[in-house]
C-alpha positions as CSV (number, residue, x, y, z in Angstrom):
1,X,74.2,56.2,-16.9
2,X,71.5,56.5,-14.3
3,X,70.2,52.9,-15.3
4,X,73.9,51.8,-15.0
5,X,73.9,53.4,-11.0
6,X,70.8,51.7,-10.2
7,X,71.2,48.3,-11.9
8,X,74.6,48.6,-9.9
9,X,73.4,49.5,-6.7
10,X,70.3,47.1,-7.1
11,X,73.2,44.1,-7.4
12,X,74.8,45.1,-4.7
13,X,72.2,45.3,-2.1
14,X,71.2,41.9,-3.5
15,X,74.3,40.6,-3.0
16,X,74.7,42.4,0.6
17,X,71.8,40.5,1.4
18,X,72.4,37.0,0.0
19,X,75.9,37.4,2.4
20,X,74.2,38.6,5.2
21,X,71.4,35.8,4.9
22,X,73.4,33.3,4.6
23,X,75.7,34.6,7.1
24,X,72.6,34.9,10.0
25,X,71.4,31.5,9.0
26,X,73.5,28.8,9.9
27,X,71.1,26.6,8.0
28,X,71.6,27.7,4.8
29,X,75.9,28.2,5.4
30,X,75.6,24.3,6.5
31,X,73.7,23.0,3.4
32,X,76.4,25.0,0.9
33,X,79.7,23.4,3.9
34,X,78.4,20.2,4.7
35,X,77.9,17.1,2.6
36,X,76.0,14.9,3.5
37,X,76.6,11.6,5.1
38,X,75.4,7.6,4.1
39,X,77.4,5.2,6.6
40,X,76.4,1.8,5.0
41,X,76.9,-0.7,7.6
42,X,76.3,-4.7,6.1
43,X,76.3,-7.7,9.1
44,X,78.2,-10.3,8.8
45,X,79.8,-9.6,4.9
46,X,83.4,-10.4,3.9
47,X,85.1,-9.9,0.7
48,X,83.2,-12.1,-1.2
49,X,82.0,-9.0,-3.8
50,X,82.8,-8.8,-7.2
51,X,84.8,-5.8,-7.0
52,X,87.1,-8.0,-4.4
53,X,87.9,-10.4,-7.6
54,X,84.9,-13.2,-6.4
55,X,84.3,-15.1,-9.1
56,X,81.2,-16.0,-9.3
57,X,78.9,-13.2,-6.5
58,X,77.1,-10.8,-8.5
59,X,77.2,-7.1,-6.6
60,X,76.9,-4.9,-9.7
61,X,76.1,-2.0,-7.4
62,X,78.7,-2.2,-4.7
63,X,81.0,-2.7,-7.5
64,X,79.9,0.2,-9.5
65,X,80.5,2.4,-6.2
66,X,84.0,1.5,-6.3
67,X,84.1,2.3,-9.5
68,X,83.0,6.0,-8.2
69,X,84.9,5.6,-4.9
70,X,88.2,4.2,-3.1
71,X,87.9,0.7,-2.0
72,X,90.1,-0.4,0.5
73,X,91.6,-3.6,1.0
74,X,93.3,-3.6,4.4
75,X,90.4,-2.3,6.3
76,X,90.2,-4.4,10.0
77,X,88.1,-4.5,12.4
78,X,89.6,-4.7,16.2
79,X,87.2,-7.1,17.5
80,X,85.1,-10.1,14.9
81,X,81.8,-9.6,16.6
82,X,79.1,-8.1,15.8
83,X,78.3,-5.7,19.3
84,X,82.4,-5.5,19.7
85,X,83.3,-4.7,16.9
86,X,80.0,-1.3,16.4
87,X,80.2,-0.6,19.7
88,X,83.9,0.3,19.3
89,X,84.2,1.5,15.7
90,X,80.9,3.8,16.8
91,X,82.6,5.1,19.9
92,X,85.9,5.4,18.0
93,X,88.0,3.1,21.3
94,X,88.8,-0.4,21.3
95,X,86.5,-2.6,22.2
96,X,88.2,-3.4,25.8
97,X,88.3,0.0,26.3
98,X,84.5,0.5,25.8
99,X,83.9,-3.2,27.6
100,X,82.1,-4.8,25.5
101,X,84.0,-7.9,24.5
102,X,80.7,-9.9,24.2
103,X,77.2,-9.5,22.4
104,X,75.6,-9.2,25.7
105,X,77.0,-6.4,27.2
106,X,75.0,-3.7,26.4
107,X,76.0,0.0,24.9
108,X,74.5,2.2,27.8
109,X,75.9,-0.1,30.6
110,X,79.6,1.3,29.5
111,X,78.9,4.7,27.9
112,X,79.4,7.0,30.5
113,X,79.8,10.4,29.2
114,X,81.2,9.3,25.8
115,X,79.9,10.9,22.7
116,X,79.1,8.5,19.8
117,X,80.3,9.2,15.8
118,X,76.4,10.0,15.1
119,X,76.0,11.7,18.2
120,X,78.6,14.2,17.2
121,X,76.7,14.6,13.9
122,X,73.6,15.4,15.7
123,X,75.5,18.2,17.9
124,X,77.2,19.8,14.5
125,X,73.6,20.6,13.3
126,X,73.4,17.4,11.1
127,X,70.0,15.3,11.1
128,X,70.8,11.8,12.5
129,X,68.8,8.9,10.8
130,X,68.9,5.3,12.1
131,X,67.7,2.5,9.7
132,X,68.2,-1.3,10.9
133,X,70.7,-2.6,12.6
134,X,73.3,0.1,13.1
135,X,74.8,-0.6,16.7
136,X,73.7,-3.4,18.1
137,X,70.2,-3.8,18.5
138,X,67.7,-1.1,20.4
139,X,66.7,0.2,23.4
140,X,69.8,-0.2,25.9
141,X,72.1,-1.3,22.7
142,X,71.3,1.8,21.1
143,X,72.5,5.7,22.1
144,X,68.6,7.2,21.4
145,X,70.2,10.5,22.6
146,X,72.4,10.6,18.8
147,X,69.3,10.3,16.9
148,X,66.6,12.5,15.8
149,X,64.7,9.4,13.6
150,X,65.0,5.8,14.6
151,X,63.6,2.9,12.4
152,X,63.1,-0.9,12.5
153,X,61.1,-3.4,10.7
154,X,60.2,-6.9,10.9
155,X,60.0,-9.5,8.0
156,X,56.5,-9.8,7.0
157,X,54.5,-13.4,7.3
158,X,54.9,-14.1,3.7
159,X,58.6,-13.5,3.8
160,X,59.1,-16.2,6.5
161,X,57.6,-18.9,4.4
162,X,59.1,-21.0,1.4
163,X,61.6,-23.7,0.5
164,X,64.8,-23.8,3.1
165,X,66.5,-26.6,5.2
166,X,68.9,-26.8,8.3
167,X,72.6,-27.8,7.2
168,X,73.3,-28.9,10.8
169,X,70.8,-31.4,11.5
170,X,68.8,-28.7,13.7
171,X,71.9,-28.7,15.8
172,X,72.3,-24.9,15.4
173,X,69.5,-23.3,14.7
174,X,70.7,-20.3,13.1
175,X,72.4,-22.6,10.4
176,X,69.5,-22.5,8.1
177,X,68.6,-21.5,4.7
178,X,65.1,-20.2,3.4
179,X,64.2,-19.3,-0.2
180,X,61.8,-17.0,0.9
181,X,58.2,-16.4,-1.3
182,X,57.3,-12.5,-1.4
183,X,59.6,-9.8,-2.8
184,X,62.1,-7.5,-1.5
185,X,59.8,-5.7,0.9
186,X,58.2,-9.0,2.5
187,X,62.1,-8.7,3.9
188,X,63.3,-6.3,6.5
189,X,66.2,-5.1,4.9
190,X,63.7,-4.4,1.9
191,X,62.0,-2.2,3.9
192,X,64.7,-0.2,5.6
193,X,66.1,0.5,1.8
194,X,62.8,1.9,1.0
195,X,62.6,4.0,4.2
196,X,66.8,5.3,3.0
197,X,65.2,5.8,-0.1
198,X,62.6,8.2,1.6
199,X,64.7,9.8,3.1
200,X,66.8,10.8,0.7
201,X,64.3,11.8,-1.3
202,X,62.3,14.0,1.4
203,X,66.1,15.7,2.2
204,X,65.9,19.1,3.2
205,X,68.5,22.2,3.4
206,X,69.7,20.7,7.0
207,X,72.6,18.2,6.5
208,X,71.9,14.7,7.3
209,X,73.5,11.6,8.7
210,X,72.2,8.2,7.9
211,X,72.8,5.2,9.1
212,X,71.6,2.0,7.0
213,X,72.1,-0.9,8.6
214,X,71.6,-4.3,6.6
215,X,71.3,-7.7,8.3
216,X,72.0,-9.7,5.5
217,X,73.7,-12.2,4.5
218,X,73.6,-12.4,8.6
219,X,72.2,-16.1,9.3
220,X,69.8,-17.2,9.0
221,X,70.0,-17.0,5.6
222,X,66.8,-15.8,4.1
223,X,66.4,-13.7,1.3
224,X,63.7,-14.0,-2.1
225,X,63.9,-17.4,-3.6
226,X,64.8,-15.1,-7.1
227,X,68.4,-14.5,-5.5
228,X,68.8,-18.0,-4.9
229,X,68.0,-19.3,-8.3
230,X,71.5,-16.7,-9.5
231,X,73.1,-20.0,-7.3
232,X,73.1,-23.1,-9.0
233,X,75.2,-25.5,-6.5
234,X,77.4,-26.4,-9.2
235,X,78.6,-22.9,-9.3
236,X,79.4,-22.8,-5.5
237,X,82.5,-24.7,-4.8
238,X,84.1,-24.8,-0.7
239,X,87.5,-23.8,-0.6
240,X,90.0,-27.2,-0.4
241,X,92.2,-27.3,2.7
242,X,95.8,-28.6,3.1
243,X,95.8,-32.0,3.2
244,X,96.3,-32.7,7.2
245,X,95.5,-29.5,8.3
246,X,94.3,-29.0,12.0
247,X,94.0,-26.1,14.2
248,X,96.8,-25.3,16.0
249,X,94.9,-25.2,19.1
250,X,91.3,-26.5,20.3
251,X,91.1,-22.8,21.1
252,X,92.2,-21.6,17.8
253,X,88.3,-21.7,16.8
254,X,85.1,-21.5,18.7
255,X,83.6,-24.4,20.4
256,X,81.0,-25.6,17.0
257,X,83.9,-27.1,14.7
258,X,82.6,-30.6,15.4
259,X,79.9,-29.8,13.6
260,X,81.4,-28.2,10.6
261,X,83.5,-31.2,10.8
262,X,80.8,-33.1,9.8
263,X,79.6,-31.2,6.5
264,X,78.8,-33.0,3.3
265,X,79.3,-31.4,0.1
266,X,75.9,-30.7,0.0
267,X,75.7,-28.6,3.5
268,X,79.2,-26.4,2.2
269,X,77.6,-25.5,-0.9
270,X,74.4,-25.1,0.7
271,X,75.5,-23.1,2.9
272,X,77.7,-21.2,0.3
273,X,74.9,-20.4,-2.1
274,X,72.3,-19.4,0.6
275,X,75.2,-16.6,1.4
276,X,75.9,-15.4,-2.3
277,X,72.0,-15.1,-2.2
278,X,71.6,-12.9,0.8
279,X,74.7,-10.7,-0.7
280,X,73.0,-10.3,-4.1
281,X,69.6,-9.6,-2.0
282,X,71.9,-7.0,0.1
283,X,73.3,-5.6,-3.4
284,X,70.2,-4.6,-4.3
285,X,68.9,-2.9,-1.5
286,X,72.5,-1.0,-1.5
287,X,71.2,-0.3,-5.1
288,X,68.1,1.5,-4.8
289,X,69.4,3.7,-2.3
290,X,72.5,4.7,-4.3
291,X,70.0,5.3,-7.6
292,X,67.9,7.6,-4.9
293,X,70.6,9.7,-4.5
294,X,72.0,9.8,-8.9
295,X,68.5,10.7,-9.1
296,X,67.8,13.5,-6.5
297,X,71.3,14.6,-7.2
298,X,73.2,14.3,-5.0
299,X,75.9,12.1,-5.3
300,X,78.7,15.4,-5.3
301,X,77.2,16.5,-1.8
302,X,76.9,12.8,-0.1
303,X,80.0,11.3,1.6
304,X,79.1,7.3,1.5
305,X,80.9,4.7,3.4
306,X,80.5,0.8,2.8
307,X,81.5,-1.6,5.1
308,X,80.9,-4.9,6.5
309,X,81.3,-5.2,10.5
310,X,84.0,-8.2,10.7
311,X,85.3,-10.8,8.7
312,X,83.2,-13.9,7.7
313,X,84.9,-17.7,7.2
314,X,83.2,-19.4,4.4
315,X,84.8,-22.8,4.9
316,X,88.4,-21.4,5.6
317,X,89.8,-23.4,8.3
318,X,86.8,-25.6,8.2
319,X,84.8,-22.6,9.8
320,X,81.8,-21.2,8.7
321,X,81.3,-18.0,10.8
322,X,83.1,-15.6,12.2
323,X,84.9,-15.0,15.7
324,X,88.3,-15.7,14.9
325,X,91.5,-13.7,14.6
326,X,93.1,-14.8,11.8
327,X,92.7,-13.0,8.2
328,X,89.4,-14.0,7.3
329,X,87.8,-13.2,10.4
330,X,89.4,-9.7,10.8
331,X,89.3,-8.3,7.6
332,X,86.5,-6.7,6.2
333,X,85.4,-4.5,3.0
334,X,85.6,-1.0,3.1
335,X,84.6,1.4,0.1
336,X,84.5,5.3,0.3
337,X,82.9,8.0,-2.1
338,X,83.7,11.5,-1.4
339,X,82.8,12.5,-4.8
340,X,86.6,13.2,-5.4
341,X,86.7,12.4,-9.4
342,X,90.6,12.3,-9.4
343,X,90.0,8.8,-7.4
344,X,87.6,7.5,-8.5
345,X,87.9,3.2,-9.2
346,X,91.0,3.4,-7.1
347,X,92.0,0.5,-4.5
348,X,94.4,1.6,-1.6
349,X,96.8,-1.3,-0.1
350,X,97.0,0.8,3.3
351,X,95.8,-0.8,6.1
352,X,93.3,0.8,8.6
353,X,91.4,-0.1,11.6
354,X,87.9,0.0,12.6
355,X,88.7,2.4,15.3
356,X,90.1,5.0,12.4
357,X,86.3,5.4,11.0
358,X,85.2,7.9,14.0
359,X,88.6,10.6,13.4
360,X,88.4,10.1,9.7
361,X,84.8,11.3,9.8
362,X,84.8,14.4,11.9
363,X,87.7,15.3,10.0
364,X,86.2,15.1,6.6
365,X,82.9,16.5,7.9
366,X,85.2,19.2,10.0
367,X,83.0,18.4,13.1
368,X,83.4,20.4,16.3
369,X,84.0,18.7,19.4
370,X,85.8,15.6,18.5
371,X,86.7,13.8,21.7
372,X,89.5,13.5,22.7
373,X,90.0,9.9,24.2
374,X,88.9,8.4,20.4
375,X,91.7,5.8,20.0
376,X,91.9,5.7,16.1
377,X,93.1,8.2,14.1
378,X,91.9,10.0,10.4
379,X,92.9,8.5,7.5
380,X,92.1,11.5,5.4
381,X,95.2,11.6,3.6
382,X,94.5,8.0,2.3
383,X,91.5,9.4,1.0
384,X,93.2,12.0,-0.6
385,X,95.8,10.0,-2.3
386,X,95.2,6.1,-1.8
387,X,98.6,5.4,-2.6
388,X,99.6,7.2,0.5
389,X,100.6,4.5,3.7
390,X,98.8,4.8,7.0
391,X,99.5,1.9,9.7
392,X,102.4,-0.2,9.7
393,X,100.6,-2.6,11.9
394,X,96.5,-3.5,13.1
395,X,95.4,-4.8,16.1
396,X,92.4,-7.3,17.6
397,X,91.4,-9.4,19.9
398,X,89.0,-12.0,20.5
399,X,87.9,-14.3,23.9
400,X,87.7,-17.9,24.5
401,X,85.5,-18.2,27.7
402,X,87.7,-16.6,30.4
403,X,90.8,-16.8,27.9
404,X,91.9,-13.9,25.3
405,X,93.3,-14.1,22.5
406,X,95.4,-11.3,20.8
407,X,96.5,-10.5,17.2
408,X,99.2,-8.2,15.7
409,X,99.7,-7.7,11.9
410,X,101.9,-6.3,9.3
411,X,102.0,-6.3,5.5
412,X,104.1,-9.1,6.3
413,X,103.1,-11.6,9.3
414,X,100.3,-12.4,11.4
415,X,101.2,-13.0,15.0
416,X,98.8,-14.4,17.7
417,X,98.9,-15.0,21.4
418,X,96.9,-16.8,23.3
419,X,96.6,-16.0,27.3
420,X,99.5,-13.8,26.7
421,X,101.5,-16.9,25.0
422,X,100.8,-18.9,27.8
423,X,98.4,-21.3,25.7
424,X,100.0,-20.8,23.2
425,X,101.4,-18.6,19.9
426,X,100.9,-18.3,16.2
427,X,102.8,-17.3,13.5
428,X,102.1,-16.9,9.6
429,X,103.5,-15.3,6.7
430,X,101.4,-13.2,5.0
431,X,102.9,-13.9,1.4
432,X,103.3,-17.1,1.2
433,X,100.4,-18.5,3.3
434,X,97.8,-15.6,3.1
435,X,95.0,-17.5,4.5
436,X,97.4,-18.2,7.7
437,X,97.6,-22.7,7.8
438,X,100.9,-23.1,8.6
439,X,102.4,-22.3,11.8
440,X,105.5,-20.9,11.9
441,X,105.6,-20.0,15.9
442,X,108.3,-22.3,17.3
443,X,110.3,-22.8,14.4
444,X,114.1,-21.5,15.1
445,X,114.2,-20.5,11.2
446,X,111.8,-17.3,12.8
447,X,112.7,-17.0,16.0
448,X,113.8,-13.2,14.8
449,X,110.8,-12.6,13.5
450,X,108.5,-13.7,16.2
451,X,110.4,-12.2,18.9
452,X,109.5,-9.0,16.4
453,X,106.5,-9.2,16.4
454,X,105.9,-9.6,20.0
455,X,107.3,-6.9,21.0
456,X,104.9,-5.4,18.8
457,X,102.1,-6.6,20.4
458,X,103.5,-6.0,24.0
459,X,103.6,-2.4,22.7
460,X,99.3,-2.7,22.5
C-alpha cells in the first residue's frame, strides 16, 4: 500500500512538473503548438508539372507532394511579375497598394511600417530562414529585419560552362539555353537545397520558417546537361495557334513579339526543352528537401506550401514569357500539405489570390498580430475541405509604359480593360476558349455579359 502512495505521489509530482515546465517555457509549449513552416517559392514556373496533366515534364516529387497535399488549380497571382507579384503576396496588399508595379522599385522604398508574412513569423517566436530568391533580390529588396538567417549563392565556374545557344539571334540576351557540365551543386539552386536540407536536419525545439526560393526554370535557362538529355526535341512540341490569330491590341503583349514572331521550330522547341529541363532540375532540388524532412520526421509537424510566382507563356499567344494578363500569365501552381490525411491527393477548383497566402498563414499558424490592412483573406476552410468555394471572382493588373491594364475573372469569363477601356476591352469565355483567342468585347451577342463584368471590375 505504501509503495502504491509513493509510486502515486512520485507520478504526480512528475507530472506537476512536466505541466509547470512546459507551462514556464514557451519554448517547449511552441515546439508541441506550432508546426513548422516550408514556403517553397519557384520563379518563373507555370503548370507545366505532371501533376497538372503535362504530358511529357517529369516532376515525380512535386507530384508526389500532391499526392500528400491539396493542389490547387485556381490559385492567381495579382500582378505577373516577379517583384509585383512577392512584394505583394509577402506583404499580403496588392501590388498598387504596396507600389511596386515594376522590378525596380525596391521593397524598403514603400514599406513603411508594414510587417511582412515572415516578419510576423519571426515576432511569434518562429526562426525565420531565407534561402535564394525569396522576395526580390537583397539588400533594399529584402526586409533583413524578418530574418534571423539569410543565404545566397552563386553558380560555380564549372556550372557556367557547356553546350547552350541564343534562340534570338543575341537579340535578347536572357533568351538562352546552356547544358551546363558539373552537377547539381555547381548550380545555385543546388546549393540552396543543400543549405534547406541543413537546415532541416540541424532543426531545433524552436519553430522555424523557411523560405526556399528557386530561380529555375527562370531564363536563362541553365541547368545540368543530364536534365536536358530527359528532352529529346521530338518530344517538345509548341502549342498550334488559331489560324489568323493576332493580338487584339499592340498592347495586348509586351514590346518583344517581333521577335517571337520570328521563331523557327527549332528556337520553340529549344526553347521548350531548355524549360522542361530547368523544371526537372528544380524537381529535384524540391526533392531532397522534402526526403530531408520523411527522414528527420517531420512531415506531420511541417506546413509546406508550393508555388510558382506568376504565370509563364510557353508559346500561347506567340509569347514566351510572362507579363500578361490573360490565363497563362496569371495563373500559377499552388500545392499545400498540412499533414491532414483526410485530404491528401485532393485538387480544389476554388479560386484564390496571391494576396490570400499572408491571412491563410497566420491563421493556420494562429499568429498574433496579424495586421490589419492585409488585403487578402484566409482560405483555411479550403484547406479544410477543398470542395468548399472561396472567391467568386480574382483580380490583376499589369502596365504598359504609362498605360494599365486591368483584369477581372470568374469561373466563367475573363474581362480586361485597358486605360480604363479607353484603349480598349477584352472579353473571353472561359469554357469554350480557355486559353482566351477570341474576343468577344464588342459583340452585341454579350453586351450583358460585359457590362457584367465591368461592373465587377469598377467594384476593384
Amino acid at each position: 500500500m505504501k509503495k502504491t502512495l509513493l509510486l502515486l505521489s512520485a507520478i504526480g509530482i512528475l507530472l506537476l512538473y512536466g505541466f509547470t515546465t512546459s507551462f514556464n517555457n514557451p519554448e517547449v509549449s511552441d515546439k508541441d503548438e506550432k508546426k513548422n513552416v516550408l514556403f517553397i517559392i519557384i520563379d518563373d514556373l507555370n503548370t507545366t508539372l505532371g501533376t497538372y496533366g503535362h504530358p511529357t515534364v517529369l516532376t515525380p516529387n512535386i507530384d508526389k507532394l500532391a499526392d500528400q497535399g491539396i493542389q490547387f488549380n485556381n490559385a492567381y497571382c495579382n500582378y505577373a511579375v516577379c517583384n509585383p507579384s512577392r512584394s505583394s503576396f509577402l506583404t499580403g496588399v496588392r501590388p498598387e497598394t504596396i507600389g511596386i508595379i515594376d522590378n525596380r522599385t525596391t521593397l524598403q522604398s514603400v514599406l513603411g511600417d508594414r510587417i511582412t508574412l515572415p516578419h510576423l513569423f519571426k515576432k511569434n517566436g518562429y526562426k525565420t530562414v531565407s534561402i535564394g530568391k525569396v522576395f526580390h533580390g537583397q539588400n533594399e529588396h529584402d526586409d533583413a529585419k524578418a530574418w534571423d538567417e539569410i543565404y545566397n549563392f552563386e553558380t560555380t565556374a564549372i556550372g557556367q560552362q557547356g553546350e547552350g545557344r541564343n534562340m534570338s539571334n543575341d537579340e535578347l540576351k536572357w533568351c538562352h539555353w546552356l547544358a551546363a557540365e558539373g552537377d547539381d551543386l555547381d548550380q545555385r539552386d543546388g546549393q540552396s537545397a543543400a543549405k534547406a536540407v541543413e537546415v532541416v536536419r540541424s532543426a531545433g525545439k524552436k519553430p522555424f520558417f523557411m523560405a526556399l526560393g528557386l530561380h529555375k526554370p527562370h531564363d536563362p535557362f541553365i541547368a545540368p546537361k543530364k536534365y536536358f538529355d530527359m528532352y529529346p526535341l521530338v518530344a517538345c512540341d509548341p502549342p498550334s495557334l488559331p489560324e489568323g490569330w493576332s493580338p487584339p491590341y499592340d498592347h495586348s503583349l509586351p514590346g518583344q513579339t517581333r521577335v517571337f514572331n520570328e521563331f523557327t521550330d527549332q528556337d520553340r522547341r529549344e526553347f521548350l526543352r531548355s524549360y522542361y529541363a530547368c523544371t526537372s532540375f528544380m524537381d529535384a532540388q524540391v526533392g531532397k528537401v522534402l526526403r530531408a524532412l520523411e527522414e528527420e520526421g517531420m512531415m506531420e509537424n511541417t506546413l509546406i506550401v508550393f508555388m510558382g510566382d506568376h504565370g509563364y507563356h510557353l508559346g500561347e499567344h506567340e509569347w514566351w514569357n510572362k507579363v500578361t494578363i490573360y490565363e497563362k500569365g496569371q495563373r500559377a501552381p499552388l500545392i499545400i500539405y498540412n499533414g491532414d490525411e483526410t485530404v491528401a491527393g485532393l485538387e480544389t477548383n476554388a479560386m484564390i489570390e496571391f494576396i490570400d497566402f499572408y491571412p491563410t498563414l497566420a491563421d493556420m499558424c494562429g499568429l498574433k498580430g496579424t495586421p490589419d490592412h492585409l488585403e487578402g483573406e484566409s482560405f483555411k476552410t479550403v484547406l479544410e475541405n477543398p470542395m468548399t468555394s472561396f472567391r467568386d471572382v480574382v483580380y490583376a493588373i499589369i502596365r504598359r509604359g504609362s498605360m494599365m491594364g486591368r483584369t477581372v475573372k470568374t469561373k466563367d469569363w475573363r474581362y480586361i480593360e485597358w486605360d480604363d477601356g479607353k484603349a480598349g476591352t477584352e472579353l473571353y469565355n472561359e469554357h469554350t476558349d480557355p486559353l482566351e483567342y477570341n474576343n468577344l468585347a464588342g459583340n452585341k451577342k454579350y453586351d450583358k455579359v460585359q457590362a457584367k463584368m465591368k461592373e465587377l471590375l469598377d467594384e476593384y
